[in-house]
Structures are given as structure tokens and as C-alpha cells.
N, CA, C and O atoms as CSV, one atom per row, in Angstrom:
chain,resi,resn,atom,element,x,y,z
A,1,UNK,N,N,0.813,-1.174,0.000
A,1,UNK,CA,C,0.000,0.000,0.000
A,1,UNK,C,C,0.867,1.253,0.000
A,1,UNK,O,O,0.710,2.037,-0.936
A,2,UNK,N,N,1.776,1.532,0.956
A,2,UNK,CA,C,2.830,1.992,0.673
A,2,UNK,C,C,3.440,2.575,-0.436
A,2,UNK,O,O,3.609,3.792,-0.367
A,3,UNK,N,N,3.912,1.844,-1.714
A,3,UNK,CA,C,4.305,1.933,-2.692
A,3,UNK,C,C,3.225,2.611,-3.715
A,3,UNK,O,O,3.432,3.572,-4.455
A,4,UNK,N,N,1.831,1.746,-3.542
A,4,UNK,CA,C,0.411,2.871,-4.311
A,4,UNK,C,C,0.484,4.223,-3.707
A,4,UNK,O,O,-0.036,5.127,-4.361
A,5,UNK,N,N,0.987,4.494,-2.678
A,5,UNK,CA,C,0.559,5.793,-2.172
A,5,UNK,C,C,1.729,6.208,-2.937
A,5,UNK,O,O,1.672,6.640,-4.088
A,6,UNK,N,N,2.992,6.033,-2.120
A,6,UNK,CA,C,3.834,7.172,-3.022
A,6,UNK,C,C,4.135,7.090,-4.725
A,6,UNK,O,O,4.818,8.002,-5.189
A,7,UNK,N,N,3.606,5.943,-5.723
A,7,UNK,CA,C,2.977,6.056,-6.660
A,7,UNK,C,C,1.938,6.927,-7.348
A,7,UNK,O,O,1.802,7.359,-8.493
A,8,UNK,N,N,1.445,6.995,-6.521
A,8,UNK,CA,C,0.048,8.185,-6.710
A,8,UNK,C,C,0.332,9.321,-6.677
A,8,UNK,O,O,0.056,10.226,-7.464
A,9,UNK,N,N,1.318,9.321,-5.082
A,9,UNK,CA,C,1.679,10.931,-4.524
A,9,UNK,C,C,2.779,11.536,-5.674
A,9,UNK,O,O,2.533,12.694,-6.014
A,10,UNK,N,N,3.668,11.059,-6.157
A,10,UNK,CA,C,4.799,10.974,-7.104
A,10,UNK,C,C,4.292,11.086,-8.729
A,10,UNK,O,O,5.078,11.435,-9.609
A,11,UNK,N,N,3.117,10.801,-8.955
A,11,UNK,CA,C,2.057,10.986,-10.373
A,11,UNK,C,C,1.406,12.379,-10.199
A,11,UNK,O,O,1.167,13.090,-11.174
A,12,UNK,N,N,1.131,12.744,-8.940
A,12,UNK,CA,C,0.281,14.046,-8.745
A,12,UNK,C,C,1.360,14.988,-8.816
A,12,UNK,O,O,1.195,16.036,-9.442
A,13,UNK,N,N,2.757,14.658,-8.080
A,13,UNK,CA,C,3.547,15.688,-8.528
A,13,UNK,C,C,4.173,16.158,-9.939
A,13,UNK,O,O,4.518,17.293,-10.268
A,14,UNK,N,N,4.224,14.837,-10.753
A,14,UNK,CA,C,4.391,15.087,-11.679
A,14,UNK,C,C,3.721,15.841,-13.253
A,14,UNK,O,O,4.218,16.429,-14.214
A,15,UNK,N,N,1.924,15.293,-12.705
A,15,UNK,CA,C,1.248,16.016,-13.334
A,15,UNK,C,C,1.254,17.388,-13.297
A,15,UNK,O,O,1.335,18.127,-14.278
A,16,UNK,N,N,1.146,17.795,-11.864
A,16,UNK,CA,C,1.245,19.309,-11.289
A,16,UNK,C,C,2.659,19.839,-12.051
A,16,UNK,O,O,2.495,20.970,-12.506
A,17,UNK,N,N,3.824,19.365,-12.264
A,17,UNK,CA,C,4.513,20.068,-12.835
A,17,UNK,C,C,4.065,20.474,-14.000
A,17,UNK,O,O,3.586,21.598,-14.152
A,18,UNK,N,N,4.217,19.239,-15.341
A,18,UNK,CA,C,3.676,19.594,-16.331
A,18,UNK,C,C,2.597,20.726,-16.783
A,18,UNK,O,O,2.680,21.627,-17.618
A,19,UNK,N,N,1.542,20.322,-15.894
A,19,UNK,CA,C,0.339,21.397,-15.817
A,19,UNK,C,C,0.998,22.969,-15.596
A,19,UNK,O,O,0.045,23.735,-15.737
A,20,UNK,N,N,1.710,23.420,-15.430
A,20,UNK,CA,C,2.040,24.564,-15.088
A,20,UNK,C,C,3.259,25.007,-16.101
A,20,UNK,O,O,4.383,24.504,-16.074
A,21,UNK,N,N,2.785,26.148,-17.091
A,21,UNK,CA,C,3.144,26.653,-18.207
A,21,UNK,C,C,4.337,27.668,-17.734
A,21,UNK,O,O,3.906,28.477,-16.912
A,22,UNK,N,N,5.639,27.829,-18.018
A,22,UNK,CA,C,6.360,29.024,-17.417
A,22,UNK,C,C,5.828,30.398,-18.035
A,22,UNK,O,O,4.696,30.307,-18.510
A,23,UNK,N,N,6.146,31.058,-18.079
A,23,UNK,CA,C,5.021,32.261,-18.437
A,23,UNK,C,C,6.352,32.823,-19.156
A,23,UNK,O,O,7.544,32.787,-18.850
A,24,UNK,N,N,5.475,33.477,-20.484
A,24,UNK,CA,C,6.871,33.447,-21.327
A,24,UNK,C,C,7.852,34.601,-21.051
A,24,UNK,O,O,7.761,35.426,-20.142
A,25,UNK,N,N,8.562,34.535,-21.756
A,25,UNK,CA,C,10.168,35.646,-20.902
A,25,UNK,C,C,9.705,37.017,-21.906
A,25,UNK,O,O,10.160,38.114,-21.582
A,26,UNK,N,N,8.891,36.928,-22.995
A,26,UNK,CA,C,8.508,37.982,-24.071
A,26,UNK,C,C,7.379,39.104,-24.251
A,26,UNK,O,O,7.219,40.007,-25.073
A,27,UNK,N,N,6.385,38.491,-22.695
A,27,UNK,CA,C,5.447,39.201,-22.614
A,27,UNK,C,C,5.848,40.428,-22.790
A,27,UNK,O,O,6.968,40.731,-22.379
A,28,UNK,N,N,4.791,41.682,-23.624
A,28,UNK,CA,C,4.850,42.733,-23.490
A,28,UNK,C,C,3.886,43.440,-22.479
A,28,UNK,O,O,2.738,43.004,-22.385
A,29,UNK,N,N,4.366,44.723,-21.562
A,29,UNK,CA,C,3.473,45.325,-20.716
A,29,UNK,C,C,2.781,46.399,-21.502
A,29,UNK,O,O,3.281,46.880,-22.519
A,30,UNK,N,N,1.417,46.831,-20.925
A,30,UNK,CA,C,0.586,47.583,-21.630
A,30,UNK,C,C,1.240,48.787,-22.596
A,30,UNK,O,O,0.995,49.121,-23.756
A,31,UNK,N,N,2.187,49.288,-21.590
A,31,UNK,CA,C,3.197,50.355,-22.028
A,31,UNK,C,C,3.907,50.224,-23.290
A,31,UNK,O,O,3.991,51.228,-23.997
A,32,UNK,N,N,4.504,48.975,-23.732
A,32,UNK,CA,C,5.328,48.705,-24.855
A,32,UNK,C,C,4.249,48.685,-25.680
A,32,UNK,O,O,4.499,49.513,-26.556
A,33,UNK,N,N,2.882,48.054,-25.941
A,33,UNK,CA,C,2.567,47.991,-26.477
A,33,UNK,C,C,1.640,49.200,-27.332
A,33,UNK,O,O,1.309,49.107,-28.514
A,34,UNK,N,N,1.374,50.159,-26.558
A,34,UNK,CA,C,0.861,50.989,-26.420
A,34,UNK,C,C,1.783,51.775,-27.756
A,34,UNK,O,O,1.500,52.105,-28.908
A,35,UNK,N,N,3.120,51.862,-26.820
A,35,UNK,CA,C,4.285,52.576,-27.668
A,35,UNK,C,C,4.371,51.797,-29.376
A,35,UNK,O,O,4.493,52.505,-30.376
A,36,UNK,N,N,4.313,50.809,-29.425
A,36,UNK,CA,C,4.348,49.666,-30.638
A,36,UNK,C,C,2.707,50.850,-31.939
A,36,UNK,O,O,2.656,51.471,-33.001
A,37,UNK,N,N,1.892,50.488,-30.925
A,37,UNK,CA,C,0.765,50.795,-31.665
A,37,UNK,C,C,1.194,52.063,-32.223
A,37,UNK,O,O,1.288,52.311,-33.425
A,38,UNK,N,N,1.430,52.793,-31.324
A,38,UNK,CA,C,1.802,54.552,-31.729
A,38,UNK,C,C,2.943,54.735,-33.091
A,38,UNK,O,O,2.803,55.392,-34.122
A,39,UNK,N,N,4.249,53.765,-32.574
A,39,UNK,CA,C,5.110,53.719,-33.766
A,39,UNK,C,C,4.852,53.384,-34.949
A,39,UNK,O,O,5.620,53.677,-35.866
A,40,UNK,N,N,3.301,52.459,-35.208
A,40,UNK,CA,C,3.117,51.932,-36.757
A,40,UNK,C,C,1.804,52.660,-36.836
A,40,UNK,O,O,1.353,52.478,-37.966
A,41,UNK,N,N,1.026,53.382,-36.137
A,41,UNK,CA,C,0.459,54.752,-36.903
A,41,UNK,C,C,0.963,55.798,-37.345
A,41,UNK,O,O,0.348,56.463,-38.179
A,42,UNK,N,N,2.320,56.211,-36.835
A,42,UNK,CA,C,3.121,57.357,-37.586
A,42,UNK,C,C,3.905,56.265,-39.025
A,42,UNK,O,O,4.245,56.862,-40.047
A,43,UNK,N,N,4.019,55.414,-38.977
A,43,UNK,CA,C,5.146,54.266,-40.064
A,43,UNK,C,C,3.601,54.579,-40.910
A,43,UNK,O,O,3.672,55.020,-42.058
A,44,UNK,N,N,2.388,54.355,-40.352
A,44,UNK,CA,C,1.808,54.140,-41.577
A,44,UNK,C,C,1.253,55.844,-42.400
A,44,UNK,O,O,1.305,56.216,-43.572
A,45,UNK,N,N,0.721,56.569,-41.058
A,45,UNK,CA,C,1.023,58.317,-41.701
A,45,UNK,C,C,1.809,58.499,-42.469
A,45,UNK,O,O,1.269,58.749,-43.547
A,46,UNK,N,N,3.204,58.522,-42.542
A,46,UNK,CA,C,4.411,58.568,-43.338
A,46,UNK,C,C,4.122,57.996,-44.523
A,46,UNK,O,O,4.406,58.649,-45.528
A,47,UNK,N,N,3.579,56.831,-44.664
A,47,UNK,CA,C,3.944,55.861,-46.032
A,47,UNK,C,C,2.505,56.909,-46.636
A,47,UNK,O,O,2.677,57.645,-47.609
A,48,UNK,N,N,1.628,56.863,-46.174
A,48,UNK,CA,C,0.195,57.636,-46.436
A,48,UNK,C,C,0.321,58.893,-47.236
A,48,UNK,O,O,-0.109,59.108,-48.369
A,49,UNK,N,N,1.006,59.704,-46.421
A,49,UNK,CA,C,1.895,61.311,-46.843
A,49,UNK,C,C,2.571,60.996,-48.194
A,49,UNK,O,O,2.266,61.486,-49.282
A,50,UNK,N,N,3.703,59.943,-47.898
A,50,UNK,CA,C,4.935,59.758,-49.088
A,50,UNK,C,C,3.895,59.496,-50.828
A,50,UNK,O,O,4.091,60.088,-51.890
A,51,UNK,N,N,2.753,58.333,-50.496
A,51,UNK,CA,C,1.952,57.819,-51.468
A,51,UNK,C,C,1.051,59.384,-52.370
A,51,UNK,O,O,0.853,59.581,-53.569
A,52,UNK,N,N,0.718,60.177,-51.218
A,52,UNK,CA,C,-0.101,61.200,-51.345
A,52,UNK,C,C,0.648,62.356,-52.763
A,52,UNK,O,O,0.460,62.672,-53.938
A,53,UNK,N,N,1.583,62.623,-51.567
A,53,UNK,CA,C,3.014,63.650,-52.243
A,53,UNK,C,C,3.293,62.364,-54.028
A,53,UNK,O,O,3.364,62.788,-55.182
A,54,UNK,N,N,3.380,60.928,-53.604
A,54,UNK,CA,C,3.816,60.796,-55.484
A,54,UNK,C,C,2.953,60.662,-56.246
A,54,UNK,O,O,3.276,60.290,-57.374
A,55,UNK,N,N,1.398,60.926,-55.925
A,55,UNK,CA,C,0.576,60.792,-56.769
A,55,UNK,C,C,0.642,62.599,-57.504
A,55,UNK,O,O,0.582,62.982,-58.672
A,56,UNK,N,N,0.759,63.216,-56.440
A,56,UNK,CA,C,0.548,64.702,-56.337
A,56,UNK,C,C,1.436,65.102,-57.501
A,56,UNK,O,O,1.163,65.978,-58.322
A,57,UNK,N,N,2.368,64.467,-57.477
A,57,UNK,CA,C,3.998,64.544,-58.381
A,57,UNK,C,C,3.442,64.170,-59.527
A,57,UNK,O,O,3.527,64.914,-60.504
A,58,UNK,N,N,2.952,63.266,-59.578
A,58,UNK,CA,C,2.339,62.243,-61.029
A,58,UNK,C,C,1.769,63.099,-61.611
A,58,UNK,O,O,2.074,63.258,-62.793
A,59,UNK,N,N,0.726,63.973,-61.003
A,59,UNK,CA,C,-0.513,64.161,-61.380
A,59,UNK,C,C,0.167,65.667,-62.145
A,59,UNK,O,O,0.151,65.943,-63.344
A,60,UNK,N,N,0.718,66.450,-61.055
A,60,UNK,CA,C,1.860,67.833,-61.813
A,60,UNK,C,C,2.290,67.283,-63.167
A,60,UNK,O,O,1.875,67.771,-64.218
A,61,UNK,N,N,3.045,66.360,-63.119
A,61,UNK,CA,C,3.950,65.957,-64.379
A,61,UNK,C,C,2.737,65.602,-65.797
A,61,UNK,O,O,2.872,65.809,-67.003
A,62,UNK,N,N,1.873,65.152,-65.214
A,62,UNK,CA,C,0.976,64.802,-66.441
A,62,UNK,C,C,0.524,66.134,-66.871
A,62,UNK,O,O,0.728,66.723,-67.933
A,63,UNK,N,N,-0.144,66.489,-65.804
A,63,UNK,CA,C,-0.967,68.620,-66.166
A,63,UNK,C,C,0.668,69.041,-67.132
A,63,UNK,O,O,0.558,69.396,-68.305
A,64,UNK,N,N,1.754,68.964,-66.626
A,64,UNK,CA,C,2.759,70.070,-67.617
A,64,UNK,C,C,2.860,69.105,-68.797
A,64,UNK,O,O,2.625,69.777,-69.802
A,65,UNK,N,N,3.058,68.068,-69.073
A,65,UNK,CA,C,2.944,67.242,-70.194
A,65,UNK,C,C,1.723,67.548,-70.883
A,65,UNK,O,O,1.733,67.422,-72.108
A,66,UNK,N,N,0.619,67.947,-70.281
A,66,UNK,CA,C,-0.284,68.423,-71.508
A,66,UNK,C,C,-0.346,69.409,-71.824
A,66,UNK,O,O,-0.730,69.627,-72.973
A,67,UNK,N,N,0.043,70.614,-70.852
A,67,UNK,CA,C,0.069,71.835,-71.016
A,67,UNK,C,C,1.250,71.947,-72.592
A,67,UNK,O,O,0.970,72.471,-73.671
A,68,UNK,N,N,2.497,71.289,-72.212
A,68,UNK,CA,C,3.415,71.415,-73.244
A,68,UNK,C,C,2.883,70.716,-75.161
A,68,UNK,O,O,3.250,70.989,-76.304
A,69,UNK,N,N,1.876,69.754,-74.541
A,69,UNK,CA,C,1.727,68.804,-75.928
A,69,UNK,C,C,0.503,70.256,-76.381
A,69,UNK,O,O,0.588,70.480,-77.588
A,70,UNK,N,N,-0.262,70.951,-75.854
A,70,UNK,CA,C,-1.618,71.628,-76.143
A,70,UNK,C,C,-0.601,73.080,-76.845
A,70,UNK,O,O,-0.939,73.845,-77.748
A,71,UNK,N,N,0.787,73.069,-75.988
A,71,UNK,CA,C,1.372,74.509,-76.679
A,71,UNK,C,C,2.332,73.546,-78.205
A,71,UNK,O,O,2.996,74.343,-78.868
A,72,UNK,N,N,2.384,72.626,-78.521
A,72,UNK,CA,C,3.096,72.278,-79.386
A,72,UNK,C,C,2.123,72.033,-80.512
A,72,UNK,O,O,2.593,72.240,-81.631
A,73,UNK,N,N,0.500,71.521,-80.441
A,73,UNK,CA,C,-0.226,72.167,-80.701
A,73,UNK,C,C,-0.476,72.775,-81.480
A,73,UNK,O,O,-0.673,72.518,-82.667
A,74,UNK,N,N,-0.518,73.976,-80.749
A,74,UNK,CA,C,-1.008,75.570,-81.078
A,74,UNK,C,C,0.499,75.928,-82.166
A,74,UNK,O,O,0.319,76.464,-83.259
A,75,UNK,N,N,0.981,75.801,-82.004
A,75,UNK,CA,C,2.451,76.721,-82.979
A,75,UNK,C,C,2.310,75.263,-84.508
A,75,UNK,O,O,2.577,75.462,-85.694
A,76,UNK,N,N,1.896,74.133,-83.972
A,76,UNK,CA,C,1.933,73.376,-85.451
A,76,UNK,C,C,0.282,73.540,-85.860
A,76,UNK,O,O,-0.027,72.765,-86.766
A,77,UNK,N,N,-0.796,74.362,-85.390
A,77,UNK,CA,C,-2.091,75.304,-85.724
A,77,UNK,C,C,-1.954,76.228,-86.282
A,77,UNK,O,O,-2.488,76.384,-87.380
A,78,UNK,N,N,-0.846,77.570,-85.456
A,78,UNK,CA,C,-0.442,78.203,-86.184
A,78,UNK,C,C,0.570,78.357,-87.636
A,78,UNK,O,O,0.528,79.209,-88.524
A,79,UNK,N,N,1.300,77.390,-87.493
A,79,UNK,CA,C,2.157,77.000,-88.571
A,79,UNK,C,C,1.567,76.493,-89.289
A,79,UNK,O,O,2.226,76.715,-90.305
A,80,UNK,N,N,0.510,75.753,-89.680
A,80,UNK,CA,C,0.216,75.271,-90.896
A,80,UNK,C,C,-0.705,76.601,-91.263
A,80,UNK,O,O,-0.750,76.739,-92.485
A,81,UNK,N,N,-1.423,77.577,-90.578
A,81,UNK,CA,C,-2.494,78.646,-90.680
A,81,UNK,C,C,-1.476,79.642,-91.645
A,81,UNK,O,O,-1.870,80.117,-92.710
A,82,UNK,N,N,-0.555,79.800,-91.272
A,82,UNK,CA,C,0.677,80.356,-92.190
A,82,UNK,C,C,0.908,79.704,-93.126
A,82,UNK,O,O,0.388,80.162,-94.144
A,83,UNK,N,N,1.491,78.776,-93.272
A,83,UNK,CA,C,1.482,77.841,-94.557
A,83,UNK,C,C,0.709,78.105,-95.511
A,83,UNK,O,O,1.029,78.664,-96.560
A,84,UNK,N,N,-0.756,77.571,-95.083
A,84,UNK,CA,C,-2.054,77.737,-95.795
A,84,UNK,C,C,-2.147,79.104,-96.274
A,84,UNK,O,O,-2.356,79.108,-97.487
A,85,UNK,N,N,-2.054,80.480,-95.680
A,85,UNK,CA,C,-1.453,81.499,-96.241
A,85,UNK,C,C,-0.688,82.085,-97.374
A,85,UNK,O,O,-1.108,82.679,-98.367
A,86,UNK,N,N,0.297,81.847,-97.082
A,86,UNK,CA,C,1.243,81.993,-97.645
A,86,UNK,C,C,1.128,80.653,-99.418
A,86,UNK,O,O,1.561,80.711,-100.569
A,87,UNK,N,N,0.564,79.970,-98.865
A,87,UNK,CA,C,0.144,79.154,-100.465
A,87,UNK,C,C,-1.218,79.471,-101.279
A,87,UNK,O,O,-1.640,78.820,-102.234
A,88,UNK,N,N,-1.733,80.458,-100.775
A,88,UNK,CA,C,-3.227,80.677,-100.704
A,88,UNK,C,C,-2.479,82.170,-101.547
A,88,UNK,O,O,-2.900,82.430,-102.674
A,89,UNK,N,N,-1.652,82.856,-101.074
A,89,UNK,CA,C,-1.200,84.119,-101.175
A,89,UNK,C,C,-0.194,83.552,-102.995
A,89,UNK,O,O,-0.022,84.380,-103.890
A,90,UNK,N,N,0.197,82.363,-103.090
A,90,UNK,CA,C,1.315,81.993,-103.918
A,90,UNK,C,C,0.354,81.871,-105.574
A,90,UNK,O,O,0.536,82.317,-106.706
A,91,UNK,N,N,-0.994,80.767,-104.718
A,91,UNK,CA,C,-1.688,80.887,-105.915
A,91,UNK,C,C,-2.723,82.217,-106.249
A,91,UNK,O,O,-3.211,82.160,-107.378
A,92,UNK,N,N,-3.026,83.109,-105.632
A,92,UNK,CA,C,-3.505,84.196,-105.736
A,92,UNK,C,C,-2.227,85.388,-106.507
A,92,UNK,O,O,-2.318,86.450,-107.122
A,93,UNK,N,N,-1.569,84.878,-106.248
A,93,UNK,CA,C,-0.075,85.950,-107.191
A,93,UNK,C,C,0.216,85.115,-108.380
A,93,UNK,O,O,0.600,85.755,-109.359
A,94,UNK,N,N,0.129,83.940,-108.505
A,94,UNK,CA,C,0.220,83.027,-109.379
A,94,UNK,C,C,-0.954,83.143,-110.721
A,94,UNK,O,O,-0.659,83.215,-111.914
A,95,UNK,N,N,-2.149,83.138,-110.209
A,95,UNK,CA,C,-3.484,83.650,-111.171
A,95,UNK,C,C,-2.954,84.753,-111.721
A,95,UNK,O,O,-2.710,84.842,-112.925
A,96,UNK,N,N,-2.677,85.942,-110.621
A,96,UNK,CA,C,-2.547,87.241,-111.270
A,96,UNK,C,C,-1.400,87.344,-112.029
A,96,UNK,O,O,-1.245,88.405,-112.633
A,97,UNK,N,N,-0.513,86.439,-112.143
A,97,UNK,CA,C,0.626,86.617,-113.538
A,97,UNK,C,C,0.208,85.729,-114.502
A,97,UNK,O,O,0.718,86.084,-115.565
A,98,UNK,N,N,-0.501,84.706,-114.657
A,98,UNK,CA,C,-0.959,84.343,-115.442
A,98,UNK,C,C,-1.856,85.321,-116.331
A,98,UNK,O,O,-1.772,85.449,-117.552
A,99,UNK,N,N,-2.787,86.024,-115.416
A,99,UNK,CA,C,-3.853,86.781,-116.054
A,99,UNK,C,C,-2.851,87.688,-116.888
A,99,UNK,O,O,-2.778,87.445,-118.092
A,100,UNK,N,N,-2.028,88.771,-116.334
A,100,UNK,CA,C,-0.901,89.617,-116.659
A,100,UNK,C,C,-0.669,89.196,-118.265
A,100,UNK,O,O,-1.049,89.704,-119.319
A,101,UNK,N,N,0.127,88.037,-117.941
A,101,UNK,CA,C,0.593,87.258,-119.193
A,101,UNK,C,C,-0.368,86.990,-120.221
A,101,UNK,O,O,0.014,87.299,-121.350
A,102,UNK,N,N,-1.543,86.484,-120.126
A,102,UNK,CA,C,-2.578,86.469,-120.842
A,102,UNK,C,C,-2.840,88.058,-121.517
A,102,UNK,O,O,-2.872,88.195,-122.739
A,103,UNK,N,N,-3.059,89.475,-120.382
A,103,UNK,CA,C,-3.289,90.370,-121.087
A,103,UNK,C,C,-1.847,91.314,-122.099
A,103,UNK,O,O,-1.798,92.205,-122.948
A,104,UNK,N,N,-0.827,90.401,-121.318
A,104,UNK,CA,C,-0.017,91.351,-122.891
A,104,UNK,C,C,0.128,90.473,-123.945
A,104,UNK,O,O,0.637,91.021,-124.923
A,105,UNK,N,N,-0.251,88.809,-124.160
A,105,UNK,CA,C,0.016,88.190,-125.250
A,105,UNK,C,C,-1.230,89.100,-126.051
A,105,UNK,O,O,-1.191,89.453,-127.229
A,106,UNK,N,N,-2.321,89.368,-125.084
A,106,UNK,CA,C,-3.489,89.892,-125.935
A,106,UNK,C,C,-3.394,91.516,-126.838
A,106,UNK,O,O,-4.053,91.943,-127.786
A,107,UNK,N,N,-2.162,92.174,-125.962
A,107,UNK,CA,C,-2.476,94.176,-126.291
A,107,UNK,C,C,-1.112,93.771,-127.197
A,107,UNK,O,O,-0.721,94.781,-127.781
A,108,UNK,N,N,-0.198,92.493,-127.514
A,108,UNK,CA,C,0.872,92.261,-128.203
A,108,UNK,C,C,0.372,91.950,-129.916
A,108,UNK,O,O,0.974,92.246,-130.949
A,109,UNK,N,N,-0.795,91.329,-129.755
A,109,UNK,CA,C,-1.477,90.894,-130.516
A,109,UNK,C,C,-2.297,91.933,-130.862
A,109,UNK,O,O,-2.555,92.171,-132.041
A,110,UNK,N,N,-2.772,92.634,-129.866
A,110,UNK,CA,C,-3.625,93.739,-130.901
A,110,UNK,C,C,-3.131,95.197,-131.160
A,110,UNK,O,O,-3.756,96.204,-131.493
A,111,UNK,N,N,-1.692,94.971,-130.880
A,111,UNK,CA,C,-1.002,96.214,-131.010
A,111,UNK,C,C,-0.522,96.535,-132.784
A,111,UNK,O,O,-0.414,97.556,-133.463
A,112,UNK,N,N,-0.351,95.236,-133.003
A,112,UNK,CA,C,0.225,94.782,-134.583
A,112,UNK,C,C,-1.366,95.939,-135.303
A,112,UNK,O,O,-2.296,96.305,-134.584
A,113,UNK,N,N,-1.249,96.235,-136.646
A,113,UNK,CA,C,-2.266,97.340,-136.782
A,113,UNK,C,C,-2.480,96.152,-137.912
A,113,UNK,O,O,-1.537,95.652,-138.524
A,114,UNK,N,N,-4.287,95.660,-138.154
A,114,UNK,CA,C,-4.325,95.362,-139.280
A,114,UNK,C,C,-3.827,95.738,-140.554
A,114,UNK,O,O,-3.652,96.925,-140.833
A,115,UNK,N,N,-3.596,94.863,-141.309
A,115,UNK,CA,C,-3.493,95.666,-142.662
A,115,UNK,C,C,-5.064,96.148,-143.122
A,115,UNK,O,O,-6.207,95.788,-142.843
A,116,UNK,N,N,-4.392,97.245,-144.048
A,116,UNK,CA,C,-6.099,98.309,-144.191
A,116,UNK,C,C,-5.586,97.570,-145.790
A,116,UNK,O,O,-4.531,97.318,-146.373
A,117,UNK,N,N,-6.911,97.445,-146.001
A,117,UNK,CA,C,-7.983,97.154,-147.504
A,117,UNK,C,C,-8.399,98.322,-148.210
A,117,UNK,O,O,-9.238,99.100,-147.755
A,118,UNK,N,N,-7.805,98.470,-149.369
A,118,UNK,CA,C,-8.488,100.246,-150.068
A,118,UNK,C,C,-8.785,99.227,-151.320
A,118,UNK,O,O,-9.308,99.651,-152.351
């Protein structure tokens, strides 16, 4: 009987050890954690700001990229408006020497005096 007892008594101690978890060496106190939380709402503000600012950047660079394509544009609007001009002006001077030419083959031709018939 003896031997059942300290069998038993020697099983209860051993269970009781097992049963009892050391408590880990890593716990954090309210304080660290507190501080933890605080450090990855500014980590994430920051990344928030940084994302904000390169869209902001993006968005500048595209507005002057069109601003520049709308003025490149306008000067190849104006440049062909000149063009068109200036060829508009070429065949309008062009008619009028033709016409020119037409009227002195004509006062060349009627300058000659018929011959007169008696």
C-alpha cells in the first residue's frame, strides 16, 4: 500500500509540474505595447503622406505634359495657318501673272495694226 501511495503521490507531482506553463520571458506590458501601436500609426502616416506627395507629383507631371503637348499644338495650328497662307497668297499671285501674261500676249497681238484694204 505503501508503494500505491507514493505512486500516486509521485504521479500528482508530476502532473502538477507539467500542468504549469512558465510564463513566457517575451510578454509585453501595456506600455510597450501601447508605444508599438503609436510607432506603426506614424510608419503608416508617413507611407500615407509619401503615397499622397507621389501621386501629387504624377498628377503635376501629367498637367505640364499636356500643357506642353496643347502649346506644341497651337504653334503646329499656327504654322500650318501660315502655310495655308502663304500658299493661298502663292496661288492668288500666281493667277494674277498668269492673267498679266494672258493680257499682254493679248495688247501684243492687238497692237500689230491690221493691214487696211483700199
Amino acid at each position: 500500500m505503501k508503494k500505491i501511495i507514493a505512486t500516486l503521490i509521485a504521479g500528482l507531482f508530476a502532473t502538477a509540474a507539467f500542468a504549469q506553463t512558465p510564463t513566457p520571458a517575451a510578454t509585453a506590458t501595456p506600455a510597450a505595447v501601447k508605444a508599438d501601436v503609436k510607432h506603426e500609426k506614424q510608419v503608416a502616416k508617413t507611407e500615407v503622406k509619401a503615397d499622397a506627395m507621389d501621386a501629387k507629383q504624377a498628377v503635376n507631371a501629367d498637367v505640364k505634359e499636356a500643357k506642353t503637348d496643347a502649346k506644341a499644338a497651337k504653334a503646329d495650328a499656327k504654322e500650318a495657318k501660315v502655310s495655308a497662307k502663304h500658299a493661298k497668297h502663292k496661288v492668288k499671285h500666281h493667277a494674277a501673272k498668269t492673267e498679266a501674261a494672258k493680257d499682254s500676249k493679248d495688247t501684243t497681238v492687238a497692237a500689230v495694226p491690221a493691214p487696211t484694204v483700199r
